[in-house]
N, C-alpha and C positions, 0 to 999 in steps of 0.2 A: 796312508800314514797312520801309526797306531797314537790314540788318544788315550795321554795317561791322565786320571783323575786323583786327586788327592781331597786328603778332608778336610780340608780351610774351616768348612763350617764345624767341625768337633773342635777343630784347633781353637778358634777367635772363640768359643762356646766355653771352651775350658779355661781359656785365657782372661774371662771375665768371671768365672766362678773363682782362681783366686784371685782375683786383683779385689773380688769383695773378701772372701773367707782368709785368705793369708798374704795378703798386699805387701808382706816383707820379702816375699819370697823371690829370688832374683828370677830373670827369663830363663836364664839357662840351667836354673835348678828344676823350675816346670818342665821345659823341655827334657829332660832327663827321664822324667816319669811319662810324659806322652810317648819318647820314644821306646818304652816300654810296655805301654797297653797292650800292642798285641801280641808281647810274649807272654804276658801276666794274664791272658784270658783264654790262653793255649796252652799252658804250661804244665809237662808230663814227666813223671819220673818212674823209671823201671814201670810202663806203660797204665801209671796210675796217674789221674788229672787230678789237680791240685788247684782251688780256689781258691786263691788268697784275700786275707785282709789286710790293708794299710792305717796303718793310725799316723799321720803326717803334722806335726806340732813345734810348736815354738816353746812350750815349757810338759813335756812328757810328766812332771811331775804333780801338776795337777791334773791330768786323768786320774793316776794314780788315788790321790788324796778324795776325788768326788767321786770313785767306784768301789762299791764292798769288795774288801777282801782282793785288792785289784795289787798283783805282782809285776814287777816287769823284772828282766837278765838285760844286764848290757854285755853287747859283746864284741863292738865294734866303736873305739872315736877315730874321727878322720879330720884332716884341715880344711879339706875340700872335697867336691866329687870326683874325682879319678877312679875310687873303684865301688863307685855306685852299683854299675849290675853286680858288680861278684860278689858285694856284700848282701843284696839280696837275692841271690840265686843260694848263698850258704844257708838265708836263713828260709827258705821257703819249705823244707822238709817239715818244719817245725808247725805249720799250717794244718796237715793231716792229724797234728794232735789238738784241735780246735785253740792252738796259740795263735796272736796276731802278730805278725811283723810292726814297728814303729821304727821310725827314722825322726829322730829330733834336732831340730837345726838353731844348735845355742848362740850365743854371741861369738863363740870364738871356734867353737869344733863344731861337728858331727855325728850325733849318739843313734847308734844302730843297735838293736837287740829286740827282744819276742817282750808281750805282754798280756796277760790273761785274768781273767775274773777266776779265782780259785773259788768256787762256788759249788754247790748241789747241781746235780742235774734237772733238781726240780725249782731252781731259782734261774733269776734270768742273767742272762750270757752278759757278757762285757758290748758286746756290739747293742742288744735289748737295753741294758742300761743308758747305752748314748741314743738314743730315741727318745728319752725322756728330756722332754724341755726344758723344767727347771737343772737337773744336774747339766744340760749341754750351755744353759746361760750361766753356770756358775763355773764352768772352766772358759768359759767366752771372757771373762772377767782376768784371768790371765796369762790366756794362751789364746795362740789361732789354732784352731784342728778342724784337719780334710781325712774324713774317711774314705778308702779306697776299698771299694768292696770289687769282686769278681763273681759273677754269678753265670750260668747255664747260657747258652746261647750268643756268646759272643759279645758278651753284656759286663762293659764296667762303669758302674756306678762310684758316683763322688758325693758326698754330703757333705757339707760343714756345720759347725759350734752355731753359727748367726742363722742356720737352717736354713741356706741355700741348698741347692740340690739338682743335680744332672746325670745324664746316664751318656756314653758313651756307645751307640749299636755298631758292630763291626759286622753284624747279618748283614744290614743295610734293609732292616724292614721298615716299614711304612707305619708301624703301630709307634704311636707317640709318647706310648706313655704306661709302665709297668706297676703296678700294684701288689708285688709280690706278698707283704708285710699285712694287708688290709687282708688278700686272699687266706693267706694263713688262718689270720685269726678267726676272720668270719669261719673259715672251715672249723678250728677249735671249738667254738661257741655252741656249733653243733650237736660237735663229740661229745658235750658234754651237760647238755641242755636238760635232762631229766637224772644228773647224778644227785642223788640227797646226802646234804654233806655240810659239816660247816666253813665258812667262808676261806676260812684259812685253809683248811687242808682242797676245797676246791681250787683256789689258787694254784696251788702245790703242780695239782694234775694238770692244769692248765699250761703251766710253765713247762712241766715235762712234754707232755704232745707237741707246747709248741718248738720246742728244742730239738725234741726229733726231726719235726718237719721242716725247719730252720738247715738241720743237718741233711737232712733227703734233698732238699731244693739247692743244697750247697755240691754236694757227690754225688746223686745219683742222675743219671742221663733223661731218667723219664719214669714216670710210675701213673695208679690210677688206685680211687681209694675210693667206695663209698660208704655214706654214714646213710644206716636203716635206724626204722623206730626199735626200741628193744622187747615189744611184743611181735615184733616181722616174722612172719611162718612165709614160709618158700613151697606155697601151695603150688602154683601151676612149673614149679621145676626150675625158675629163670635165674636164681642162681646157685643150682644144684652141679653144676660141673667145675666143682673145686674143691680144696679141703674144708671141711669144717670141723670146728675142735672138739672134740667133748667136753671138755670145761673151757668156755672163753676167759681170757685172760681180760681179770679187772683191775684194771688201775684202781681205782679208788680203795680195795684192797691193798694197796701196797703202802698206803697212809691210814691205814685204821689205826694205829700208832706212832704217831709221824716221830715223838719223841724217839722209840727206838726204831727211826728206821733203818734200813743199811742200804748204804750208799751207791756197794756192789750191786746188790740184787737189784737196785733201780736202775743203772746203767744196762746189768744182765737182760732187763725186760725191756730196757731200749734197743736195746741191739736185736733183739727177736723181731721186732716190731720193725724196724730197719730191713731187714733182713726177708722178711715178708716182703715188703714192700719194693724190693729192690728185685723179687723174684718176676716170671712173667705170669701175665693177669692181672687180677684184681684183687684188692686187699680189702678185707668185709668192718668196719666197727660200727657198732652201734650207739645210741645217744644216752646210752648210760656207762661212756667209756669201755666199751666191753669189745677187745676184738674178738672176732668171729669167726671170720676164715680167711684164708688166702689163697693164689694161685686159682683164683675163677675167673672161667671164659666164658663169654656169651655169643648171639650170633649178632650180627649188625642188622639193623631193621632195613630187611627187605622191602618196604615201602616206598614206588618210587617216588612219589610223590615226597617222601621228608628223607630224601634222599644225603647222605653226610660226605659233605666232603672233608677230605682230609686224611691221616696215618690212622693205623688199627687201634689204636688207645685213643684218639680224638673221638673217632668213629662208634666204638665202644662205651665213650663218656654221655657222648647224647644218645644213644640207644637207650641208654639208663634214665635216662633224664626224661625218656618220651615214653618208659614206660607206667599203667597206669595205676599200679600200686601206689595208693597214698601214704605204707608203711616205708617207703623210699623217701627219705631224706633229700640228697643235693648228693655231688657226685667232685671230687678232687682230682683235678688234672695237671700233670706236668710232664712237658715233652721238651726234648734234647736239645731244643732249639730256643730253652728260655721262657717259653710261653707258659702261664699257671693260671690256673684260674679255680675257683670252688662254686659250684652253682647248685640251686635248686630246681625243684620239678616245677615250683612255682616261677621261677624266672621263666621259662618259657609261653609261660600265659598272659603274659606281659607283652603290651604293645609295642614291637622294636621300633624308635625312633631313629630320627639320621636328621643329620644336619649336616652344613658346611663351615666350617670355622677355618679362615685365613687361607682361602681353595681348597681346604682338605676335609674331606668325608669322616663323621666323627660318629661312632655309632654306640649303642648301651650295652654290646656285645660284641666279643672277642673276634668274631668268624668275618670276613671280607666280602666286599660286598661284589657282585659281576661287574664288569668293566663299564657292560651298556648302562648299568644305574647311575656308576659315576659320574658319565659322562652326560645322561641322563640331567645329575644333580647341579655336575656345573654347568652347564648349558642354559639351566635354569637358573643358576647364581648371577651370569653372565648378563640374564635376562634383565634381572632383578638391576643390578647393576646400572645397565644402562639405561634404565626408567629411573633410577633413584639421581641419577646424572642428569636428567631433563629435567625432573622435577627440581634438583637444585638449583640449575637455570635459572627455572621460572621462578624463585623463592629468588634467585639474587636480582634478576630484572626488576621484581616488583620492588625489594628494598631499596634498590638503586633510584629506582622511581618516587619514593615515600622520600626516600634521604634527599632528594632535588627538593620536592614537594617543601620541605622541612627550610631547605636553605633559603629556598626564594620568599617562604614566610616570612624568615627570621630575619632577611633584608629589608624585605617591606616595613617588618616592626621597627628596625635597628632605624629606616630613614625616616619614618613617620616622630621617633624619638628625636630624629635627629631636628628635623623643622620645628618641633614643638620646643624644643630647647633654647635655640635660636631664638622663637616666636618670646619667649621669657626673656632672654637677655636682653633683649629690644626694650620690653616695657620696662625691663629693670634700669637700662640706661636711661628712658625716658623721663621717667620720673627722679631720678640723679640728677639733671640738669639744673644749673643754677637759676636759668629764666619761667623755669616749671615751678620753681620748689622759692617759696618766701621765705622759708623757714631759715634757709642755708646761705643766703645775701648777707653779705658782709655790710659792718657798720658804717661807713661810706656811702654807699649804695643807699641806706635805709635813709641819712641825711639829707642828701641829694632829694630821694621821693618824699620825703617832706616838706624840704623848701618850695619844691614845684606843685605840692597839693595848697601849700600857704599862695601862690601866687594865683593862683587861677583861684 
């Protein structure tokens, strides 16, 4: 009999990411967009893949008001959702020109239309701006907003205003948790580590790189980038099988005037750089933002011993990584399947740790570990487990033992109070009595034992 599986756990997962970020939002408006993920992480037109953004909001117009230069087109109101997909399947085209889709759900309609940060290429995008926590707490103030991002490998991600945050895997991998946005930049940081330059206009270059590479991890299937020192000579040939330019192309050149710069021409050099990188091999830049070359191949370390598992650009990335040129930088990887990462030559000198958090194998590094380790690790978890069960035991026997200990004390004291109480009322009654006490004999009495002391 065939066993169907469904994904409960993405479901009740998503189902609590808005019941915190947008708790107005009815079930069957969530259910709308869940029944949509896996067209929105699949979605191709005239055999171009399209990754969309979502901006999902209670008042669209304060995005608007807390982002520079932040436009939106409406082009759809509705009473209700009846034609949910078609309104967004009209506007997804509009995605491949870096516009987002928004769907805003008012008191009374339905507002559908595209929204964009009209910005430089060298300023940050509308999506970079809602990463910034103060501007996401001052539209939390009054609106709900779920970002719906679509990214490589079968991956949609949700964030909200109040900085929640889930991903969706439709791979059905085992890695728990993406960093795309940290990989970025650390790779940035690189690029850009020996440019001399004032603050601002390094900024400028900063934002450009990372936009491009914002836009590579959004459309391109897979790429491999590394960053050298900018005195690197390619003495022993290792990456002499590619182009190299005669004049590298310098960004920081393209801001030695940032008042007149044009606008064009800095998009023109994005798209080269794009374009490169989108090409097969490797794409060269160095740490004075300079690229280098593209289209370089290398061989994969024939060592069996550090033998790489995995695709020709995985493979590729750590041969680079384990070569011993200390002019090599760290190495930029993204493969079809969603996975990114930026590493350096030093990372692999680094002691890889592993743990187990909640049975699952949690490691400092991307790569998978053999089955037999795992099994290995839980076995030993396992171990662990059951000794820390005994020893709880014996912590709850001995309490159990302390806390009688404790009670039968507290009885002994409570009855020893109790006699001694007793023991006091006794003598307090004792001395009350009228035949005890002279003092308390009524005047009768006292005449009486006077006539009888006169007689005798």
């Amino acid at each position: 009999m065939e066993k169907k599986i469904f994904f409960d756990s993405a479901r009740s997962n998503v189902l609590d990411f808005f019941s915190i970020e947008f708790p107005a939002m009815k079930l069957e408006q969530v259910d709308a967009f869940m029944s949509m993920f896996y067209k929105l992480v699949n979605y191709e037109e005239e055999s171009h893949k399209i990754r969309p953004a979502i901006l999902i909001s209670s008042h669209i117009n304060s995005v608007v008001r807390n982002i520079p230069n932040c436009k939106k087109i409406i082009f759809y109101e509705d009473e209700d959702m009846s034609n949910f997909k078609a309104r967004i399947k009209s506007l997804m085209c509009f995605c491949s020109s870096d516009w987002y889709i928004y769907i805003n759900f008012g008191e009374e309609n339905i507002e559908y239309g595209i929204i964009k940060s009209l910005t430089s290429i060298k300023e940050k995008s509308l999506l970079q701006h809602l990463q910034n926590k103060s501007t996401l707490e001052a539209i939390a103030k009054r609106s709900h907003l779920v970002i719906l991002n679509v990214l490589g490998g079968g991956i949609c991600r949700l964030s909200g205003a109040r900085g929640n945050k889930c991903a969706v895997c439709f791979n059905l991998n085992s890695q728990s948790e993406y960093n795309w946005d940290t990989e970025i930049d650390e790779f940035v940081e690189a690029c850009v580590s020996k440019i001399k330059t004032t603050q601002k206009k390094l900024s400028d270059i900063k934002n450009l790189i990372t936009n491009i590479f914002h836009r590579v991890l959004r459309d391109l299937h897979g790429t491999i980038c590394i960053v050298i020192d900018k005195e690197y000579k390619d003495k022993n040939g290792f990456l002499s099988d590619g182009t190299w330019l005669k004049e590298p192309i310098e960004f920081g050149k393209l801001f030695l005037r940032s008042s007149k710069f044009d606008e064009s021409v800095l998009r023109s050099y994005a798209d080269v750089l794009t374009t490169m990188l989108d090409f097969d091999g490797i794409t060269v830049i160095d740490n004075a933002g300079r690229i280098r070359a593209y289209n370089v191949f290398i061989e994969s370390n024939p060592d069996k011993k550090k033998k790489i598992v995995g695709g020709a650009r995985r493979r590729a990335a750590y041969t680079i990584l384990q070569n011993k040129s200390k002019k090599i930088i760290g190495v930029y990887f993204q493969s079809q399947d969603g996975d990114n990462f930026y590493k350096e030559r030093s990372d692999l000198k680094k002691k890889k740790k592993v743990k187990i958090i909640n049975g699952e194998v949690i490691g400092e590094n991307s790569d998978m570990l053999p089955l037999e380790i795992i099994a290995k690790l839980q076995q030993q978890k396992k171990k662990e487990e059951e000794q820390g069960k005994v020893e709880k035991e014996k912590l709850e026997k001995a309490l159990e033992k302390e806390r009688t200990e404790k009670e039968k004390l507290a009885k002994e004291i409570a009855e020893k109070e109790r006699i001694e109480k007793e023991r006091i009322e006794k003598e307090k009654l004792e001395k009350e009595s009228p035949a005890s006490n002279p003092e308390e004999q009524t005047p009768d009495t006292q005449v009486e034992n006077t006539t009888n002391n006169s007689n005798e």
